[in-house]
VOKE-585265 format. One record per residue (C-alpha): residue number from 0; residue in three letters; x, y, z; chain. Coordinates in steps of 0.1 Angstrom, whole numbers, always signed. Example, Ala and Ser with C-alpha at 12.3 -4.5 7.8 and 13.67 -1.06 7.14 Angstrom:
2
- 0, ALA, +123, -45, +78, A
- 1, SER, +137, -11, +71, A
***
This chain:
514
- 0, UNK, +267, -311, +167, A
- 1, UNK, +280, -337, +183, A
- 2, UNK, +268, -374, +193, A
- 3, UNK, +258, -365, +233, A
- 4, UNK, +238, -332, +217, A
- 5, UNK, +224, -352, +192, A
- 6, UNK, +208, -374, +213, A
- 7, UNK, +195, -349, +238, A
- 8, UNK, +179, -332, +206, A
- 9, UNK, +162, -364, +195, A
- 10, UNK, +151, -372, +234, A
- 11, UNK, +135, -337, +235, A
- 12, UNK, +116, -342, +201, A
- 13, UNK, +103, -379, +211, A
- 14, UNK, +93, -364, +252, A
- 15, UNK, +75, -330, +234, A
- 16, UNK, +59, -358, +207, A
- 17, UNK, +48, -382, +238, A
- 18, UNK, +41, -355, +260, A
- 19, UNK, +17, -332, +241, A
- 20, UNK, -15, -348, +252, A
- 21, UNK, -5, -349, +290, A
- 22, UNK, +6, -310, +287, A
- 23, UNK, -29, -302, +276, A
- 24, UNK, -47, -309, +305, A
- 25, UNK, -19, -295, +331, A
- 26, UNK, -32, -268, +350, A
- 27, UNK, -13, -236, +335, A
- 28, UNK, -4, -221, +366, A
- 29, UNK, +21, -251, +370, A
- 30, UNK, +35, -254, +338, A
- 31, UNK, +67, -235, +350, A
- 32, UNK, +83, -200, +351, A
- 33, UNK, +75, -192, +318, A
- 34, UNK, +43, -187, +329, A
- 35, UNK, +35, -145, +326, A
- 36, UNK, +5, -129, +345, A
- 37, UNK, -21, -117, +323, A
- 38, UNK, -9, -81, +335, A
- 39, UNK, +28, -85, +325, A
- 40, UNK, +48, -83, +293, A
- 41, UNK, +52, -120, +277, A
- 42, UNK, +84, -129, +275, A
- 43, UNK, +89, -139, +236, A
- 44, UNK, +115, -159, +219, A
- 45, UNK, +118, -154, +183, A
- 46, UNK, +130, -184, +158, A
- 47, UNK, +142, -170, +119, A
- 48, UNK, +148, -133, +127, A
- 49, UNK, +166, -124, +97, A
- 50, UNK, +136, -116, +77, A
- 51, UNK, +100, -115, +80, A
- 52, UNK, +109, -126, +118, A
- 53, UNK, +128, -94, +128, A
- 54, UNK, +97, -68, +114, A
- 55, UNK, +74, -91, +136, A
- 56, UNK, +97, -83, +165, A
- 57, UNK, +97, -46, +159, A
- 58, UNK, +59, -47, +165, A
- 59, UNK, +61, -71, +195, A
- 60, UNK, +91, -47, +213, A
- 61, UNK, +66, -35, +239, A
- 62, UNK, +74, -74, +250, A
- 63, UNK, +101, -91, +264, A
- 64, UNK, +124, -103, +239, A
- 65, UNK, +143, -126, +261, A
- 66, UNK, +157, -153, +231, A
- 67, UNK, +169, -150, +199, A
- 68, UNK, +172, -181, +173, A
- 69, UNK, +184, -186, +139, A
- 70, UNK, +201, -208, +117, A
- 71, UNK, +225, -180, +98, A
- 72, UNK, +233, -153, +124, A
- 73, UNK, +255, -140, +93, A
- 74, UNK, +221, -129, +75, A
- 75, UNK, +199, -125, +104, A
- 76, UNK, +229, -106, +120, A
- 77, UNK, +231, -76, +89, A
- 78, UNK, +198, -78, +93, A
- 79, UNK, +195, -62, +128, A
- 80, UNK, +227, -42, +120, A
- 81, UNK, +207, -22, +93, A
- 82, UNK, +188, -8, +123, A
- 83, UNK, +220, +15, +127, A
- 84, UNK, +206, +33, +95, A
- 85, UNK, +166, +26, +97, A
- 86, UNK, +163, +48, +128, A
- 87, UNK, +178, +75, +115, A
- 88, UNK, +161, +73, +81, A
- 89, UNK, +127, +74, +94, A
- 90, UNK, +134, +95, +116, A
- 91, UNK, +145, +119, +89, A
- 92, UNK, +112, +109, +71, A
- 93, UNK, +91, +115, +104, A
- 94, UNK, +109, +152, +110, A
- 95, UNK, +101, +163, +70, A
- 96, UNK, +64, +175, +59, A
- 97, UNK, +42, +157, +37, A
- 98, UNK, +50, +160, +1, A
- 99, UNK, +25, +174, -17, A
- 100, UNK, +8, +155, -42, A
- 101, UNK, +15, +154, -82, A
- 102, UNK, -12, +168, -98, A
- 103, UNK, -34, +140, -114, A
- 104, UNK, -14, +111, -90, A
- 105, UNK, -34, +98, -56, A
- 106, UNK, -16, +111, -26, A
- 107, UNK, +17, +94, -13, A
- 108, UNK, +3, +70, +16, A
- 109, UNK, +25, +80, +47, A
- 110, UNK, +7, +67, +80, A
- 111, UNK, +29, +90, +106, A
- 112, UNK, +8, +77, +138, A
- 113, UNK, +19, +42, +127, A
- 114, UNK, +57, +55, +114, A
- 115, UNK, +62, +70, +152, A
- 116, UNK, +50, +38, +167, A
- 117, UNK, +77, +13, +142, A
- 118, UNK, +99, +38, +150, A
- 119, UNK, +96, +32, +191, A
- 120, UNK, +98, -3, +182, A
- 121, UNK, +131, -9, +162, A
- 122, UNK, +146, +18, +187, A
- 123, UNK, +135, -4, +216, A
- 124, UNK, +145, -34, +196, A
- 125, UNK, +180, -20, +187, A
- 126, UNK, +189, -7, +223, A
- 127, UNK, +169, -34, +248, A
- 128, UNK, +163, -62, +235, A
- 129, UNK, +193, -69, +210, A
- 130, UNK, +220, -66, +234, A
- 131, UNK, +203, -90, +260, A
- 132, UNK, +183, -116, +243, A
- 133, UNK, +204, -149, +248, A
- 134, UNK, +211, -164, +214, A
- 135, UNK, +204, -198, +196, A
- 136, UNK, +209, -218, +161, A
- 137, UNK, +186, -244, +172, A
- 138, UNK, +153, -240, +181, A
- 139, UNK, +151, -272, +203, A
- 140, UNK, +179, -261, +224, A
- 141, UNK, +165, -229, +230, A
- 142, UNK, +131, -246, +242, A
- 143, UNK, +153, -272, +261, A
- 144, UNK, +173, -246, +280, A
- 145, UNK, +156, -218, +285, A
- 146, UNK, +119, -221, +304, A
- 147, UNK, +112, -183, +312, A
- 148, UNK, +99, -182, +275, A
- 149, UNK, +58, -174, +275, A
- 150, UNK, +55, -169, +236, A
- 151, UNK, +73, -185, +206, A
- 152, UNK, +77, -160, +173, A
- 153, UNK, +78, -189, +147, A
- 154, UNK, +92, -168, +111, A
- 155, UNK, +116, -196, +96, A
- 156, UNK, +118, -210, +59, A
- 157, UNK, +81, -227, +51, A
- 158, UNK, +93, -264, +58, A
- 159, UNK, +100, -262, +95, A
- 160, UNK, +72, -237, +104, A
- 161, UNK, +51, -273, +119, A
- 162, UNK, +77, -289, +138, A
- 163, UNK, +84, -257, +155, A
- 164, UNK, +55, -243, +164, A
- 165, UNK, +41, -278, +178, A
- 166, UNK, +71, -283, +200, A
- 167, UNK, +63, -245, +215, A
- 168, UNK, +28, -256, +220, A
- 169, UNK, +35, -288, +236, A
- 170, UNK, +54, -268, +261, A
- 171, UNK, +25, -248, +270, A
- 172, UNK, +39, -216, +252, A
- 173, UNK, +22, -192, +228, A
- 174, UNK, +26, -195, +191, A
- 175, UNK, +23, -171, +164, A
- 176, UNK, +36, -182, +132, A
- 177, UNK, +41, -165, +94, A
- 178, UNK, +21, -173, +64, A
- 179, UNK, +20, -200, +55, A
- 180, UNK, +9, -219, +88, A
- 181, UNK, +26, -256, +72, A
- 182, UNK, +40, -268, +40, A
- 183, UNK, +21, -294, +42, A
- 184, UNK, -18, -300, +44, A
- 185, UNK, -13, -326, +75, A
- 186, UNK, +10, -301, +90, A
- 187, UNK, -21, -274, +94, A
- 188, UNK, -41, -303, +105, A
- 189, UNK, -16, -310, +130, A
- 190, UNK, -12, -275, +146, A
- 191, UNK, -53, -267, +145, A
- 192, UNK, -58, -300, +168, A
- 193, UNK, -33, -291, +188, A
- 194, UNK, -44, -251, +194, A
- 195, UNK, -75, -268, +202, A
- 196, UNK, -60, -295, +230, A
- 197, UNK, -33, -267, +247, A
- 198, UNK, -57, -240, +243, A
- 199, UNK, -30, -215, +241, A
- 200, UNK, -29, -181, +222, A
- 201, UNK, -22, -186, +188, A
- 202, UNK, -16, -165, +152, A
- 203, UNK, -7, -166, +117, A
- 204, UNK, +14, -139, +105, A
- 205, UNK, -12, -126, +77, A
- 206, UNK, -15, -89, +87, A
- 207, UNK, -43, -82, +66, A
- 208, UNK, -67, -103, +87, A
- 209, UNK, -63, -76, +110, A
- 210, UNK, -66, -43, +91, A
- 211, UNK, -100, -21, +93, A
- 212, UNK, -106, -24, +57, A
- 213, UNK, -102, -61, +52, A
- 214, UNK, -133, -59, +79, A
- 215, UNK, -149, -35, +57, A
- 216, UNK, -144, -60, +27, A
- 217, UNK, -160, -87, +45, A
- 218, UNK, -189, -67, +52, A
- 219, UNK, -198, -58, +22, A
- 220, UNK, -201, -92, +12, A
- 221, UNK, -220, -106, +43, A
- 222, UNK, -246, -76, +40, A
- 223, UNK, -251, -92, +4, A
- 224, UNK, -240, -55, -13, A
- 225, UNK, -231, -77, -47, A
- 226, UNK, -257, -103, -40, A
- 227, UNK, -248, -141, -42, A
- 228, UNK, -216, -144, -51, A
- 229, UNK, -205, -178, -79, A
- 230, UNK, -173, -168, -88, A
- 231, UNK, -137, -152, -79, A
- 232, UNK, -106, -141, -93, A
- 233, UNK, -76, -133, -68, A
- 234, UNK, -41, -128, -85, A
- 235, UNK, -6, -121, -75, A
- 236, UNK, +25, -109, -97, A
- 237, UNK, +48, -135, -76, A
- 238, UNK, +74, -146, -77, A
- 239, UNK, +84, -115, -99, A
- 240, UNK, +116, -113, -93, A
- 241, UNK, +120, -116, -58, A
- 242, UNK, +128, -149, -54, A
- 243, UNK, +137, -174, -94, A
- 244, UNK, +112, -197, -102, A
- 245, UNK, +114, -221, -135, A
- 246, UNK, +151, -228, -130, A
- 247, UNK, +168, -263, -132, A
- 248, UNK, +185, -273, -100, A
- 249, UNK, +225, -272, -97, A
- 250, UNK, +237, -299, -112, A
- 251, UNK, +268, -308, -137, A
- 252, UNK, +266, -314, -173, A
- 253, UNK, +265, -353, -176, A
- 254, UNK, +274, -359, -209, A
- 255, UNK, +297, -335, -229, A
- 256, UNK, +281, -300, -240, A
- 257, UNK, +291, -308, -274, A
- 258, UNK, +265, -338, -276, A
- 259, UNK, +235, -315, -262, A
- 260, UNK, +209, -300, -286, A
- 261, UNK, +198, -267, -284, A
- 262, UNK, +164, -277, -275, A
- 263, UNK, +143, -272, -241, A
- 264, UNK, +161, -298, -224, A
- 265, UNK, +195, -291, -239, A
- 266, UNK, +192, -255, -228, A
- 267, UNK, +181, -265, -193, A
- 268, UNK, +207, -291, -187, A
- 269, UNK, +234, -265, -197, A
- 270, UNK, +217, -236, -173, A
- 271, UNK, +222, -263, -142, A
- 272, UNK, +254, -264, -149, A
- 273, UNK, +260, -228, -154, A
- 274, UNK, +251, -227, -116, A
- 275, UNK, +267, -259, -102, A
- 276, UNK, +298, -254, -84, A
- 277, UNK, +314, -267, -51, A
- 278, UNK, +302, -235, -26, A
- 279, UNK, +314, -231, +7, A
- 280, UNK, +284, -230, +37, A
- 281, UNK, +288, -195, +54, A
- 282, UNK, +308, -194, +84, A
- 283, UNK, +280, -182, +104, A
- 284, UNK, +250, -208, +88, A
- 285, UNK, +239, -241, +100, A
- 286, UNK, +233, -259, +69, A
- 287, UNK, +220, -291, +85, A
- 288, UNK, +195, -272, +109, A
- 289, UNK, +184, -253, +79, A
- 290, UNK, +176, -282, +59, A
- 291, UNK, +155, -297, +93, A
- 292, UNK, +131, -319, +85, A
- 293, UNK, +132, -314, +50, A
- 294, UNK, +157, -336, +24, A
- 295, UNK, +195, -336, +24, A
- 296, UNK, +205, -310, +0, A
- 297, UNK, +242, -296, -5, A
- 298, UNK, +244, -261, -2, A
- 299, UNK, +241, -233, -29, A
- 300, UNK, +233, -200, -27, A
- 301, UNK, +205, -202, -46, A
- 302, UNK, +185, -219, -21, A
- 303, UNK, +193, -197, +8, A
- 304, UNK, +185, -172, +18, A
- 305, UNK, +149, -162, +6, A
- 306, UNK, +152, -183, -25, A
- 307, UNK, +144, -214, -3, A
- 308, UNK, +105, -201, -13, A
- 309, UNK, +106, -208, -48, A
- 310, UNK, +118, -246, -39, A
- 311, UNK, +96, -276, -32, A
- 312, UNK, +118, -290, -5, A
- 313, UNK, +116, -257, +16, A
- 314, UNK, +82, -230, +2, A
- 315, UNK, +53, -237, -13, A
- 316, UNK, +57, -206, -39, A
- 317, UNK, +41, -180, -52, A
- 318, UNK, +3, -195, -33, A
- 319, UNK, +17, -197, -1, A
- 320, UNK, +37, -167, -4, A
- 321, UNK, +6, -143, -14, A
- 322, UNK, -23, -167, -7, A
- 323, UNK, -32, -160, +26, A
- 324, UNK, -30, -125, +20, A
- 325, UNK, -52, -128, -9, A
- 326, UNK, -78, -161, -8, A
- 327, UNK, -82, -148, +33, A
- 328, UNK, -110, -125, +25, A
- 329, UNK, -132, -144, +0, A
- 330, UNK, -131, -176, +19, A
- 331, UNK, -138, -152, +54, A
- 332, UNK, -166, -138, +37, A
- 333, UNK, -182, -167, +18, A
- 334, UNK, -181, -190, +42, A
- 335, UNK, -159, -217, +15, A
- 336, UNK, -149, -240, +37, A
- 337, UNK, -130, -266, +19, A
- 338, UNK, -133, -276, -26, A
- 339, UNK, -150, -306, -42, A
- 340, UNK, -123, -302, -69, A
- 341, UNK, -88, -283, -77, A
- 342, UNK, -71, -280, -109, A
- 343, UNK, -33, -261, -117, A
- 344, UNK, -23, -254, -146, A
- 345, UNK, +17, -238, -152, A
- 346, UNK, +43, -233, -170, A
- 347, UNK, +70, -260, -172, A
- 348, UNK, +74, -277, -136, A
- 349, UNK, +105, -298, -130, A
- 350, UNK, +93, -312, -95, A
- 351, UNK, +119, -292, -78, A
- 352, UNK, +112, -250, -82, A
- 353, UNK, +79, -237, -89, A
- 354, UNK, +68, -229, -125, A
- 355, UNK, +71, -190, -138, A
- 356, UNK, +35, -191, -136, A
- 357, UNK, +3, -209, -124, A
- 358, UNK, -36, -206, -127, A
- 359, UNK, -57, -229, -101, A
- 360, UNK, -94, -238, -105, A
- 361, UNK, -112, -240, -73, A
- 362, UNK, -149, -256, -70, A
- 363, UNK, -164, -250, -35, A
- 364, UNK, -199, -264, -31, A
- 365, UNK, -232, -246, -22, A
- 366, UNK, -232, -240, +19, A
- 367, UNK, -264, -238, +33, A
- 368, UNK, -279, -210, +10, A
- 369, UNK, -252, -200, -4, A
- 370, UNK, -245, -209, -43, A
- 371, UNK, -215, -229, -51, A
- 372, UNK, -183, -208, -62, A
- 373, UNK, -155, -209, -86, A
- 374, UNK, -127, -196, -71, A
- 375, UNK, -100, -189, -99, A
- 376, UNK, -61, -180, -86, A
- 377, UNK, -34, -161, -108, A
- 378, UNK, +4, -158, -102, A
- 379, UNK, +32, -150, -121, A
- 380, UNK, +21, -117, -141, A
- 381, UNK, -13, -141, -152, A
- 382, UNK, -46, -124, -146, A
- 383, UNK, -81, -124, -151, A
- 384, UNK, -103, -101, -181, A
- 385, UNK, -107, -65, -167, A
- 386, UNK, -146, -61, -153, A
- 387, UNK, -154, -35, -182, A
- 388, UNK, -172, -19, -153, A
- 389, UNK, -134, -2, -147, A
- 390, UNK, -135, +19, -178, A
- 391, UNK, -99, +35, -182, A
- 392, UNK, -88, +22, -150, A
- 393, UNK, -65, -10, -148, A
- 394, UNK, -67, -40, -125, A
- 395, UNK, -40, -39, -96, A
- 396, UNK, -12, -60, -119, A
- 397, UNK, +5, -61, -83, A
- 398, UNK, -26, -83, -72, A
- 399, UNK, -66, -79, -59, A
- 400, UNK, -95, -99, -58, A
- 401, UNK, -127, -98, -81, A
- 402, UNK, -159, -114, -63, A
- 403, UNK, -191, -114, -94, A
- 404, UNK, -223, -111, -75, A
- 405, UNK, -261, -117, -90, A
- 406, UNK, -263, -77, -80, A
- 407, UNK, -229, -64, -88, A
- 408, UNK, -188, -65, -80, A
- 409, UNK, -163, -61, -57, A
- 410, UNK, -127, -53, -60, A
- 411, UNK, -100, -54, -35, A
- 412, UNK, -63, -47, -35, A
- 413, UNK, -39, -75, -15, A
- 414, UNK, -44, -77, +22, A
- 415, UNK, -85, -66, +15, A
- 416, UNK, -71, -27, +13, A
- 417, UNK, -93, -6, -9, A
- 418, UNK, -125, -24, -10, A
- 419, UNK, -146, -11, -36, A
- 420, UNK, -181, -21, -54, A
- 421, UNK, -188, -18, -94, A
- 422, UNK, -202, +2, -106, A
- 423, UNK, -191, +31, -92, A
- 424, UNK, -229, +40, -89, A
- 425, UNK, -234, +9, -70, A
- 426, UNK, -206, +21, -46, A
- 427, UNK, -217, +56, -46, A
- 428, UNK, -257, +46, -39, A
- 429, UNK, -248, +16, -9, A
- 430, UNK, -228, +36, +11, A
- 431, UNK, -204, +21, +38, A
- 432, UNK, -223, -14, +48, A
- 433, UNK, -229, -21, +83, A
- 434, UNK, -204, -29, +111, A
- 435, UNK, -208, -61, +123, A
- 436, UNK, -169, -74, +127, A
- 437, UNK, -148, -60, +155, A
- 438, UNK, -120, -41, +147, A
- 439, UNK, -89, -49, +160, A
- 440, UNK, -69, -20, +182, A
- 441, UNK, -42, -2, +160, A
- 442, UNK, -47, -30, +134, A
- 443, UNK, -21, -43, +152, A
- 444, UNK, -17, -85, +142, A
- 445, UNK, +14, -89, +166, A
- 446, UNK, -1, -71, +197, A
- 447, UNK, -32, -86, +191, A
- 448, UNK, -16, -123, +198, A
- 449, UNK, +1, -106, +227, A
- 450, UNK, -36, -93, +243, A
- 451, UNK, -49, -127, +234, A
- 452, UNK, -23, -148, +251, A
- 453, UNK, -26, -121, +285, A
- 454, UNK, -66, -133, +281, A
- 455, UNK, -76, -93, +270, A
- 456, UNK, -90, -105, +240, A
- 457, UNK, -94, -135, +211, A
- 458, UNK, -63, -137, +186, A
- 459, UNK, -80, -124, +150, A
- 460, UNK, -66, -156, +127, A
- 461, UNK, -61, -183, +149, A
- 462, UNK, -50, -218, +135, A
- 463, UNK, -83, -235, +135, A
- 464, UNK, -90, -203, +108, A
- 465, UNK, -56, -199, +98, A
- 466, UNK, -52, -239, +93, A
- 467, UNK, -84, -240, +66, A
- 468, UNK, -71, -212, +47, A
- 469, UNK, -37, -228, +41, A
- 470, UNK, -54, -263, +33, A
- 471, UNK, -70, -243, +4, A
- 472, UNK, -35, -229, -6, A
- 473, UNK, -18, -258, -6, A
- 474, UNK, -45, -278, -25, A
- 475, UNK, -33, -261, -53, A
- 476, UNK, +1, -269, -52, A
- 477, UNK, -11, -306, -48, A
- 478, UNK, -25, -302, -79, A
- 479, UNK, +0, -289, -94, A
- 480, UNK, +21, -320, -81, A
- 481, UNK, -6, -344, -96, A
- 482, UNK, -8, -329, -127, A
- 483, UNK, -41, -333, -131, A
- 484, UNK, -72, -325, -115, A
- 485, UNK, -85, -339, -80, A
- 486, UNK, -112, -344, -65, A
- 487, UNK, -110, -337, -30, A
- 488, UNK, -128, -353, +4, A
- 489, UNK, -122, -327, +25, A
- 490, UNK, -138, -350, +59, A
- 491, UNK, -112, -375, +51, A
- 492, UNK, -83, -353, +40, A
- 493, UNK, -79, -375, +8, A
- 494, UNK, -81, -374, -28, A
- 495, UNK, -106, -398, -42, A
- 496, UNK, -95, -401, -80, A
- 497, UNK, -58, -399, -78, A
- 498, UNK, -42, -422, -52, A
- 499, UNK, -9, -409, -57, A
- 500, UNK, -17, -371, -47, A
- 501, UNK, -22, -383, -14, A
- 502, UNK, +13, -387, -9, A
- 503, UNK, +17, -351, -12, A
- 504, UNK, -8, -343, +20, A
- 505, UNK, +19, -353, +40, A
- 506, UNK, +59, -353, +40, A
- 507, UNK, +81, -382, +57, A
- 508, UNK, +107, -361, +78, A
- 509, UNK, +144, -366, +74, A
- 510, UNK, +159, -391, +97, A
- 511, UNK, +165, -379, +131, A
- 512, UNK, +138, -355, +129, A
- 513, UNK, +106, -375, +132, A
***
């Protein structure tokens, strides 16, 4: 980039920083062409489509799709080229009948209705939108230059999920932004003031708040099926092996291999330099706009991309990965608010990639008549005792939640699917409980944020929801930081009995980025 687009960048950053408060009390109607109708499509722009970002824009193709952003259009470019054999393979899958099931084995899960629909989508996507969209590797051009936008699809790396999505909102556009909401705890603070201020549309990407039987698991709880409810278990078998965890960063041997001991640290210090090497930056990948506000970093290929969520200077891990999918329902349900106290345990944690392994010890305090609850969270193939209530069966090892009630259990699988109560008799005798939570049309998260932003409807996680949840998330990874337990004052956003954990509330932004 060079000096005269530097600067514009930077003047753009410091007007949408200055400019935020004034933009919030602008009439809509005049904040400029990007302005839609509430009976028109919004006209979206998507920024990080290589991943998560392009399935979001499948299910938002009934839109406009008028820009494009990423900082590797060598991944994110594949990634929409794979659609050449994704239509046809559904398709295929669409035109064949249902296999029947193995005898003994629960039926294969195939939702056609919602197939033919992802199927209109990534067609639409493939043929309308790709070809058209104008294309970007920086977000902050994109917003600079182009003012028909009316929504912003925010599906980057962790660390640049803030900065994004509160330059969109500053600009009066809609935001809807993937799990986590921040990497940081002042980050979600950030974005929940400022959905309050702009008052625009806004969404985090965890699906499951959406679907009919999170609802149901929710209900259950709130009709007091299991009674009051003092503790929770909620595990995940991330990072698995999608993404390494545990691993030394790349660096070269500095001292002779000879003179290293087989040990922990010797062993370590020789797998860093079994990765280190001098690798080139992909022709098609802005390293510097990848790093953003984050530290400077050379490239390797172990950071990116994907792996950038097992590292501290880009994800928050295996919590923020699965958390949201996971603690959503519990603290929906309960009411949790914020903790009095969080603990982490791990496995080895060099400061730099995530342990194999954590376990986090919540303490949430009593709420108006509710009891207080332990809150207990698993990754990493950890989990809790099986509720001898399941007999034979085996907890989910991919991941659930337990709630222990004064009356009884309930068990969930991730994203609140298969709510269930223990014992089976209790199930069997309660019956479905009451429905007191809307349900959202086609359990659809994206189109939701669409009909909220047109004023049809309210968004079903916005970021003064979507904001707490992820404070509770990443409380845990602050613990893990501290290496010790903290006591938290939620109010104040600090922690009372180890000063130094409050430095990890908050990050200082690389120069040129604040």
């Amino acid at each position: 980039m060079n000096k005269k687009n530097d600067m514009s960048r930077r003047k753009f950053l410091t007007s949408v920083a200055t400019g935020g408060a004034a933009m919030a009390i602008v009439p809509r109607h005049v904040l400029g062409r990007g302005f839609t109708p509430p009976s028109d499509m919004l006209n979206i722009a998507g920024v990080g489509v290589g991943g998560m970002g392009r399935a979001n824009l499948i299910n938002l193709a009934s839109q406009n799709i008028v820009a494009l952003c990423d900082v590797d259009w060598g991944y994110a470019g594949k990634a929409f080229d794979r659609l050449d054999t994704e239509i046809p393979n559904l398709q295929k899958r669409l035109d064949q009948p249902d296999a029947p099931s193995t005898p003994g084995q629960p039926p294969v899960e195939f939702d056609r209705v919602k197939a033919k629909a992802r199927l209109a989508g990534m067609i639409r996507l493939k043929n309308e939108h790709w070809p058209k969209a104008k294309r970007y590797q920086d977000f902050r051009e994109m917003l600079e230059k182009q003012t028909d936008i009316d929504a912003v699809l925010v599906a980057t790396s962790d660390h640049m999920h803030a900065p994004i999505a509160l330059a969109a909102m500053a600009l009066g556009k809609h935001v809807y932004v993937q799990k986590p909401l921040t990497w940081s705890i002042d980050e979600a603070r950030q974005l929940a003031r400022r959905a309050r201020e702009t008052k625009v549309a806004t969404q985090m990407g965890n699906q499951g708040h959406s679907l009919n039987d999170a609802r149901t698991t929710v209900e259950y709880i709130q009709a007091g099926a299991i009674g009051d409810v003092r503790e929770v278990h909620i595990w995940t078998n991330r990072p698995l092996g999608f993404w390494p965890q545990g691993v030394p960063r790349p660096e070269a041997l500095k001292e002779p291999a000879a003179t290293l001991r087989w040990n922990g640290p010797g062993v370590n210090a020789r797998l860093a330099a079994a990765m280190a090497g001098d690798y080139p930056v992909p022709d098609k990948l802005s390293w510097d706009l990848f790093l953003g506000v984050g530290p400077r970093v050379d490239y390797h290929p172990i950071y990116h991309p994907f792996n950038w969520r097992g590292w501290s200077d880009w994800g928050v891990g295996a919590i923020g990965d699965m958390g949201a999918h996971l603690m959503d329902h519990s603290m929906w349900a309960l009411n949790l608010g914020l903790p009095s106290t969080v603990e982490t345990v791990s496995t080895p944690f060099n400061g730099a990639s995530y342990p194999h392994a954590t376990q986090t010890f919540y303490e949430f305090p009593a709420r108006d008549s509710m009891p207080p609850v332990k809150l207990t969270w698993y990754d990493g193939g950890l989990m809790p005792n099986k509720p001898e209530e399941l007999g034979d069966e085996d907890l989910n090892k991919g991941g659930g939640a337990l709630l222990i009630g004064s009356k009884g259990k309930l068990l969930h699988d991730t994203y609140g699917l298969k709510p269930r109560l223990l014992p089976k008799s209790l199930h069997d005798s309660y019956g479905k409980p009451p429905q007191k939570l809307p349900r959202i049309e086609n359990e659809d998260h994206e189109v939701n944020w669409v009909n909220a932003a047109k004023g049809k409807t309210e968004t079903s996680c916005p970021f003064e929801y979507a904001a707490r949840l992820t404070e509770v998330m990443l409380l845990g990874v602050v613990a893990l930081r501290a290496g010790k337990k903290i006591n938290y004052d939620g109010r104040n956003m600090r922690v009372t009995n180890v000063a130094q954990a409050n430095d990890f509330l908050r990050r200082e932004y690389r120069q040129g980025w604040a």
